[in-house]
C-alpha positions in Angstrom: 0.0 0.0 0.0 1.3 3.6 -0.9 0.9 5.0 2.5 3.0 2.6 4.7 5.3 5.0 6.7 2.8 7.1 8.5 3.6 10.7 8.3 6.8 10.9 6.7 5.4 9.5 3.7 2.2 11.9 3.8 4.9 15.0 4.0 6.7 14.1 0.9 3.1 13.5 -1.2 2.1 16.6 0.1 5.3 18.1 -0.8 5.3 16.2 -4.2 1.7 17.9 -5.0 2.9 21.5 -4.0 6.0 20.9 -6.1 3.5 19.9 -9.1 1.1 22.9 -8.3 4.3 25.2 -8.4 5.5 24.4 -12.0 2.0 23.6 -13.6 1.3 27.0 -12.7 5.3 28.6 -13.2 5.1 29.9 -9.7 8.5 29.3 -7.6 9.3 26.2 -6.1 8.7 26.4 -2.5 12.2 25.7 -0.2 12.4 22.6 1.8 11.8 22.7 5.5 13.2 19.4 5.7 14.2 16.4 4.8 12.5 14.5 1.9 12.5 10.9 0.8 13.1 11.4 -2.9 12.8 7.7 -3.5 9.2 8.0 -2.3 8.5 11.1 -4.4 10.3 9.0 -7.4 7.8 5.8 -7.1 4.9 7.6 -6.4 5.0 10.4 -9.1 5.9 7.6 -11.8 3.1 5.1 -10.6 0.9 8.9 -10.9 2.6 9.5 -14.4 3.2 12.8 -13.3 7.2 12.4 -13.0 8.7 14.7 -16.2 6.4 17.8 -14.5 8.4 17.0 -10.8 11.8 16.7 -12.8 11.2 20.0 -13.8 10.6 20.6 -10.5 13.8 19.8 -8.8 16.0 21.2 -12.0 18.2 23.8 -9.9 16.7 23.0 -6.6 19.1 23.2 -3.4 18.2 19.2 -2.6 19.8 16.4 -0.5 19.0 13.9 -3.6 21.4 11.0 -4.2 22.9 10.7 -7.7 21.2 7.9 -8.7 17.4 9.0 -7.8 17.8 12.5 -9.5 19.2 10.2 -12.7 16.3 7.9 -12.5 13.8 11.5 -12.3 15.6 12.4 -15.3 15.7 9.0 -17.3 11.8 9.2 -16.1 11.6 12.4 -18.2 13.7 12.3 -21.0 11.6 8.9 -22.2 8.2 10.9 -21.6 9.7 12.8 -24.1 11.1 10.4 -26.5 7.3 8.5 -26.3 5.9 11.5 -27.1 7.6 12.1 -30.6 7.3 8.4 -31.3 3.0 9.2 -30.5 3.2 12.1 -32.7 4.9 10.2 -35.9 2.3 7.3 -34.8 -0.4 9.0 -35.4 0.3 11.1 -38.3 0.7 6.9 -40.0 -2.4 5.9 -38.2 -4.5 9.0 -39.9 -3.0 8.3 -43.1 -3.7 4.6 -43.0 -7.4 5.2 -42.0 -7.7 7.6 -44.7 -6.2 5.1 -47.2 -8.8 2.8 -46.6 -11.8 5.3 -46.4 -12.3 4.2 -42.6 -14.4 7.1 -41.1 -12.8 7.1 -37.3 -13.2 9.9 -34.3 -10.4 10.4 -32.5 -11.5 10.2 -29.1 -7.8 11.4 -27.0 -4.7 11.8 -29.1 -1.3 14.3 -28.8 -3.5 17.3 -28.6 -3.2 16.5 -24.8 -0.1 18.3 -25.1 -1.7 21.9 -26.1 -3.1 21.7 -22.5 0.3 22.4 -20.7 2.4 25.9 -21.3 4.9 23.1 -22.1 4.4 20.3 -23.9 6.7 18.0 -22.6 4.9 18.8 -19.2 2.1 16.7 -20.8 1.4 12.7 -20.8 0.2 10.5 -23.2 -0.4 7.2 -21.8 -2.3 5.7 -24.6 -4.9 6.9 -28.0 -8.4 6.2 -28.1 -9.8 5.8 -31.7 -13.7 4.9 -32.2 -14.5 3.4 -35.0 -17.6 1.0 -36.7 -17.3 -2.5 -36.2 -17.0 -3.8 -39.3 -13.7 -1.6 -40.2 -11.7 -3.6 -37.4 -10.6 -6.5 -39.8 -8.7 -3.9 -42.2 -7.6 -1.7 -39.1 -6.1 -5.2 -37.9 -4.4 -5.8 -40.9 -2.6 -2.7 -41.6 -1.9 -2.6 -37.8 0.1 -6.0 -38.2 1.5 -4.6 -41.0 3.5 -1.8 -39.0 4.5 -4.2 -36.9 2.1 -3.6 -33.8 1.2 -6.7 -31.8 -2.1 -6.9 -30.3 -2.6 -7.2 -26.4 -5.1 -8.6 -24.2 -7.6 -5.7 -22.7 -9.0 -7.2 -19.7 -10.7 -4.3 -18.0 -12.2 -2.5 -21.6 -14.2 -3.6 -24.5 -11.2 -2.0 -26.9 -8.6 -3.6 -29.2 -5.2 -2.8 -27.9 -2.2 -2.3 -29.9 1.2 -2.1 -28.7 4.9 -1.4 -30.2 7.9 -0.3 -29.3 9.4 1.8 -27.4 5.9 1.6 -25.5 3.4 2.7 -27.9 -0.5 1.9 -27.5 -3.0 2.4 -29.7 -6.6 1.4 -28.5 -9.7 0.8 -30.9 -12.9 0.8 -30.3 -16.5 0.1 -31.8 -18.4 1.7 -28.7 -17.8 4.4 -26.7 -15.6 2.8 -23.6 -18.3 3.9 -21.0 -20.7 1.8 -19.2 -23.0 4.3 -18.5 -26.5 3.8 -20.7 -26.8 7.8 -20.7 -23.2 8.3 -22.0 -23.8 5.6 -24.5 -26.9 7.0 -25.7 -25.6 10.3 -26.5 -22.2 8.7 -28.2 -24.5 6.4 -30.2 -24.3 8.3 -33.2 -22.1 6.5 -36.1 -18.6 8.0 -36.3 -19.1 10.0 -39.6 -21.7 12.4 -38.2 -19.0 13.8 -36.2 -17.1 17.2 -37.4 -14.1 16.3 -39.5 -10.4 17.3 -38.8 -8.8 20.0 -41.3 -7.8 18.4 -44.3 -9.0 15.4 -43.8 -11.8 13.4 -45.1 -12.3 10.6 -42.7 -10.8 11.8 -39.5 -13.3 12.8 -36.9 -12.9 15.0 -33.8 -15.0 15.8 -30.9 -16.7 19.0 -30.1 -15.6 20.6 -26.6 -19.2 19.4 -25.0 -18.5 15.9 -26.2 -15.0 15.9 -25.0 -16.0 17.7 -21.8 -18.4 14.2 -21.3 -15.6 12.1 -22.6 -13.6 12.8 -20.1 -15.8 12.9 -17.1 -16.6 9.4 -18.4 -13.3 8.4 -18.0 -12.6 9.6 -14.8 -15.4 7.7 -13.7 -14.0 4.1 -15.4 -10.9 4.9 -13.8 -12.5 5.7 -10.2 -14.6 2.4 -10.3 -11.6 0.2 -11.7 -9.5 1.6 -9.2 -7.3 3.3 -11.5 -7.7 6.8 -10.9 -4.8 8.9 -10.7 -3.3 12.4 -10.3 -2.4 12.5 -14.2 -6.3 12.4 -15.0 -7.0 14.8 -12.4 -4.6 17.0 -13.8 -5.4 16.4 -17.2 -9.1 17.8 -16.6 -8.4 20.5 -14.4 -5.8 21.8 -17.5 -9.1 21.0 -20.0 -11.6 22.9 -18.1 -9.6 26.0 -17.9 -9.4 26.0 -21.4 -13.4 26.2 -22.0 -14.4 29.7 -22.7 -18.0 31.7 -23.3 -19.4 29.7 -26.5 -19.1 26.3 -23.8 -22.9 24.6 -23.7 -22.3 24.0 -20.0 -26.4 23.9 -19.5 -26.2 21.2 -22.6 -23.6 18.9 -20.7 -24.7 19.8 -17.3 -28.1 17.6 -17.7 -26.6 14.7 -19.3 -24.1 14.7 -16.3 -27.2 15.0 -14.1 -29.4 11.9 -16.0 -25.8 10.0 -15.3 -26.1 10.8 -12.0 -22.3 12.3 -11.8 -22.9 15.6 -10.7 -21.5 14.7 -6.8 -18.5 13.0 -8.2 -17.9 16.1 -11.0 -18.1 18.6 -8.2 -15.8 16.6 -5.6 -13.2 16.0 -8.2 -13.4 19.7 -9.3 -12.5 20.8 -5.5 -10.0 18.1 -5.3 -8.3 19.7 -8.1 -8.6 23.1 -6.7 -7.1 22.0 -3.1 -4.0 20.3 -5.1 -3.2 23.1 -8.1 -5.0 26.5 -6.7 -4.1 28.8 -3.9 -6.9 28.6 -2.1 -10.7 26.4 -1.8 -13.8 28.1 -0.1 -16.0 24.7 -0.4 -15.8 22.0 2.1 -13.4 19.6 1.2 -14.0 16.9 2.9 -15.4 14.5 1.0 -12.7 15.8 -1.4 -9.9 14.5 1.1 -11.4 11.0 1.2 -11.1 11.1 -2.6 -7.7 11.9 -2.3 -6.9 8.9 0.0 -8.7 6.8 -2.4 -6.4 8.0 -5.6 -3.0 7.9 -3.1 -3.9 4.8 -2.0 -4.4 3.5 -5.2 -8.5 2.5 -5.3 -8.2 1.6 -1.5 -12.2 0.5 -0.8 -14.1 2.9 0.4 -17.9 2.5 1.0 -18.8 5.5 1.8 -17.0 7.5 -0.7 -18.4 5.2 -3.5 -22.0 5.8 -2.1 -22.0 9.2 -2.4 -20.0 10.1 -5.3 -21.5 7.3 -7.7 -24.2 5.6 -6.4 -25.2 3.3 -9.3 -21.7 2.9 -10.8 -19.6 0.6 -8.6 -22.5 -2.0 -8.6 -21.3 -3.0 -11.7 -17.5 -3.7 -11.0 -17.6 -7.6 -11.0 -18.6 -7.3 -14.5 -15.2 -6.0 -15.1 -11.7 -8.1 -16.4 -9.7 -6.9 -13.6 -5.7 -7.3 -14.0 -5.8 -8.7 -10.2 -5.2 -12.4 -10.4 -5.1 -12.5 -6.3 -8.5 -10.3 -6.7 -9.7 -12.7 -8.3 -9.0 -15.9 -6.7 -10.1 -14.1 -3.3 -13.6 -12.5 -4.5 -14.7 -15.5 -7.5 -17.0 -17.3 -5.0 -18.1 -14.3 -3.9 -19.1 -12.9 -7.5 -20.6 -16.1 -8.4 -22.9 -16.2 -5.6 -22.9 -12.7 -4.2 -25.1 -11.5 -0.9 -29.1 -11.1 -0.9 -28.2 -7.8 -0.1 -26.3 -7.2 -2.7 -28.5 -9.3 -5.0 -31.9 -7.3 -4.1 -30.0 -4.4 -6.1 -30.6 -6.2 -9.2 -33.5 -8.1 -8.1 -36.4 -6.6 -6.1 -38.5 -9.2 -6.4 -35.9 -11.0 -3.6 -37.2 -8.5 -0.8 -40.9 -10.2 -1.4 -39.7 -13.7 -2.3 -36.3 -14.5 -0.5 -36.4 -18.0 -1.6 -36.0 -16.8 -5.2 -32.3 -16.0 -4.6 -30.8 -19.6 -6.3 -32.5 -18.7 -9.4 -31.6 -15.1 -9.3 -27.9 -16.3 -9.2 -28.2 -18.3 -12.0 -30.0 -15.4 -14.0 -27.2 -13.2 -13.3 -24.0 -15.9 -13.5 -25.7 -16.6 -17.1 -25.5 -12.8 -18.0 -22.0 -12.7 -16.8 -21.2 -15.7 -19.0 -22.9 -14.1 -21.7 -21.2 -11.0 -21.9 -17.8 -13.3 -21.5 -18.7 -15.4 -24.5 -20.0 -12.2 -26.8 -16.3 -11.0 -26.1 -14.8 -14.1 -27.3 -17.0 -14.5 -30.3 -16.1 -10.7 -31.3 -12.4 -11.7 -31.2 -12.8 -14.8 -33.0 -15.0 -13.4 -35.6 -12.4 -10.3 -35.9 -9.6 -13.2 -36.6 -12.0 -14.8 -39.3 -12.6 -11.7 -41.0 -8.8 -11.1 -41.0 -8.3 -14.3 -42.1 -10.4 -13.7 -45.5 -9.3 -10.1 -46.1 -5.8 -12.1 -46.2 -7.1 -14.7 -48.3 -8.8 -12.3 -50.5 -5.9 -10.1 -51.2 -3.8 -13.5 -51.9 -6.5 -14.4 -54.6 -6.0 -11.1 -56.2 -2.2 -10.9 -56.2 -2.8 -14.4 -57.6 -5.4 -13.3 -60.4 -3.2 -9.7 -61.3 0.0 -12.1 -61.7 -1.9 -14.2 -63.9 -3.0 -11.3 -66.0 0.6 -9.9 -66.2 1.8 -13.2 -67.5 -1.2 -13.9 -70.1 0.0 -9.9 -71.2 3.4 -10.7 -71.2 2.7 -14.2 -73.3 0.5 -11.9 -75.7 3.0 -9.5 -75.8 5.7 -12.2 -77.0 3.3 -13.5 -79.7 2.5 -10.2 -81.4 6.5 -9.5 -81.3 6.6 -13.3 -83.5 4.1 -12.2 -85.4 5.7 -8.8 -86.5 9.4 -10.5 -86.8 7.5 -13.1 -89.1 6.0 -10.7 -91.3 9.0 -8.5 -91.4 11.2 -11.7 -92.9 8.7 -12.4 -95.4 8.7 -8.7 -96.4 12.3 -8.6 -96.8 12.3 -11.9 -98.7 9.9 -10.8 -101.1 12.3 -7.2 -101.5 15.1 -9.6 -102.1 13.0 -11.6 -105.0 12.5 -8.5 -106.6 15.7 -7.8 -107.0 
């Protein structure tokens, strides 16, 4: 657990968070009062993929750091910014490929992350988020394997992830990544009713009200997967002070209201202004428990998840955590959960208790369900591959057949004019 330590180790994240606050904002760098475990500050900022902002930090600070730590901040930095490039050239390939193949596909978080931050390499990009229709994904995994990407298992999302060296990930998607039926409904329109990028014909971009939703959406995947970290926070605290006048805030204000996320908005919102702001006039403590939960890295907390999202962490054993211990410890439990927990699904149960057998079979057989629809959407992604393959193969065949019927027609009209040339100059040599 990140908090082991006691105080000491709540000094230097509190240290680590003004040190942030300082150079996201280019204010000075307060001076120590004492001692600091850098080595902390080093794991924690790099779990938090915050560490190329704390490097920047500590350049020209009066520090006790040891040689090897402040090389490790700066190794941490210099490859955010070597990943960053390689995302950049990435993507310029990836637009170029979809454009090639007429694939209409909305990009849904790119390197545009980086106009966020006075500095770009203050900026993170951790993966990009492309949404596109289903039926594009065979040809998208084809010229995917063709640049030498390897796909990876996504146990926690319904995307298809694509890595590559040196640490590139590309994720593709056929729905919005967001369980929430509001959210879905209002993504569910196909990808080419969205605006288009300059220049392009089949690149799609979000307005700021659907980005503003996007990314509430993910901070809320990331809070109920336990994954929810200071980056994000960061990352939409930088976003919302970019929204100006012409912002539909009444427009995305209700749909965060029908997801019933407005608590969890609002809390995150102070939590950012207690960690990058000078000052906070709301109460902030439900804020603070928030920031345990994110420090502790998605420590449980009933409470906290009852009032900031209600209706969302109900649905977390429906999720492909990457816990294996997790899962060995809570599998019995999932399969055959608690009334309680079961009259949350089932109200019948609170008038007929002795329903609760059948209920768990209902709701084991959904879980199944969605399990095997995944499978079957992999497998019938590798069949359609297959015959795209098998279909190009059949054309190479057929256009080298062509070439060589062409060639042999080619030869025969050349035998045909050499023979009529030597009769023509046989019959000139007759006449003489």
């Amino acid at each position: 657990m990140l908090l082991e330590g006691g105080t000491i180790i709540n000094y230097e994240i509190r240290y680590m968070l003004l040190l942030l606050s300082a150079v996201v904002n280019q204010k000075p760098v307060q001076r120590l009062k004492r001692a600091v475990g850098w080595e902390t500050i080093l794991k924690v900022s790099d779990f938090h993929n915050i560490i190329n902002i704390i490097y920047l930090g500590i350049l020209g600070m009066e520090k006790d750091i040891s040689e090897d730590c402040e090389l490790q901040f700066y190794q941490g930095y210099k490859r955010e910014l070597l990943l960053s490039e390689s995302y950049r050239k990435a993507e310029e390939v990836i637009m170029w490929q979809l454009e090639r193949y007429k694939i209409d596909a909305l990009f849904l978080s790119d390197t545009n992350i980086e106009e966020l931050y006075v500095k770009p390499e203050m900026a993170y990009i951790g993966q990009i988020e492309i949404l596109v229709e289903k039926k594009d994904l065979p040809q998208i995994h084809r010229f995917m394997r063709d640049m030498d990407y390897e796909q990876q298992e996504d146990r926690v999302g319904k995307g298809t992830v694509y890595t590559r060296v040196p640490g590139l990930r590309i994720v593709f998607y056929d729905t919005v990544p967001i369980a929430n039926k509001v959210i879905r409904r209002h993504f569910g329109e196909p990808v080419r009713k969205y605006g288009y990028l300059d220049n392009h014909r089949y690149i799609h971009i979000l307005t700021r009200e659907d980005e503003y939703l996007y990314r509430v959406g993910r901070l809320v995947e990331s809070y109920v997967t336990g994954m929810l970290k200071i980056r994000e926070i960061l990352d939409f605290w930088q976003f919302q002070k970019t929204l100006d006048e012409t912002f539909r805030s009444k427009m995305t204000s209700e749909i965060v209201e029908k997801a019933d996320w407005q608590e969890f908005v609002s809390q995150a919102g102070v939590l950012a202004t207690l960690w990058f702001e000078d000052g906070v006039r709301q109460q902030y403590g439900l804020a603070l428990e928030l920031e345990e939960y994110i420090i502790s890295r998605g420590q449980e907390n009933k409470h906290l998840d009852k009032v900031l999202l209600p209706y969302e962490k109900a649905r977390l054993d429906f999720y492909w955590r990457d816990r294996e211990e997790e899962w060995a410890a809570k599998k019995k439990e999932w399969l055959f959960p608690p009334k309680e927990y079961m009259f949350q699904f089932f109200p019948i149960l609170g008038k007929y208790p002795f329903l609760l057998v059948f209920c768990w079979i209902i709701r084991d057989f959904r879980f199944l369900k969605f399990v095997c629809a995944n499978r079957c959407r992999k497998a019938g992604v590798r069949i359609r591959v297959k015959m795209l393959d098998i279909k190009e193969k059949l054309k190479g065949y057929l256009r080298k057949k062509e070439e060589d019927e062409e060639t042999e027609d080619n030869i025969y009209i050349l035998n045909e004019e050499e023979t009529e040339g030597e009769k023509d100059n046989e019959e000139v040599e007759d006449q003489k």
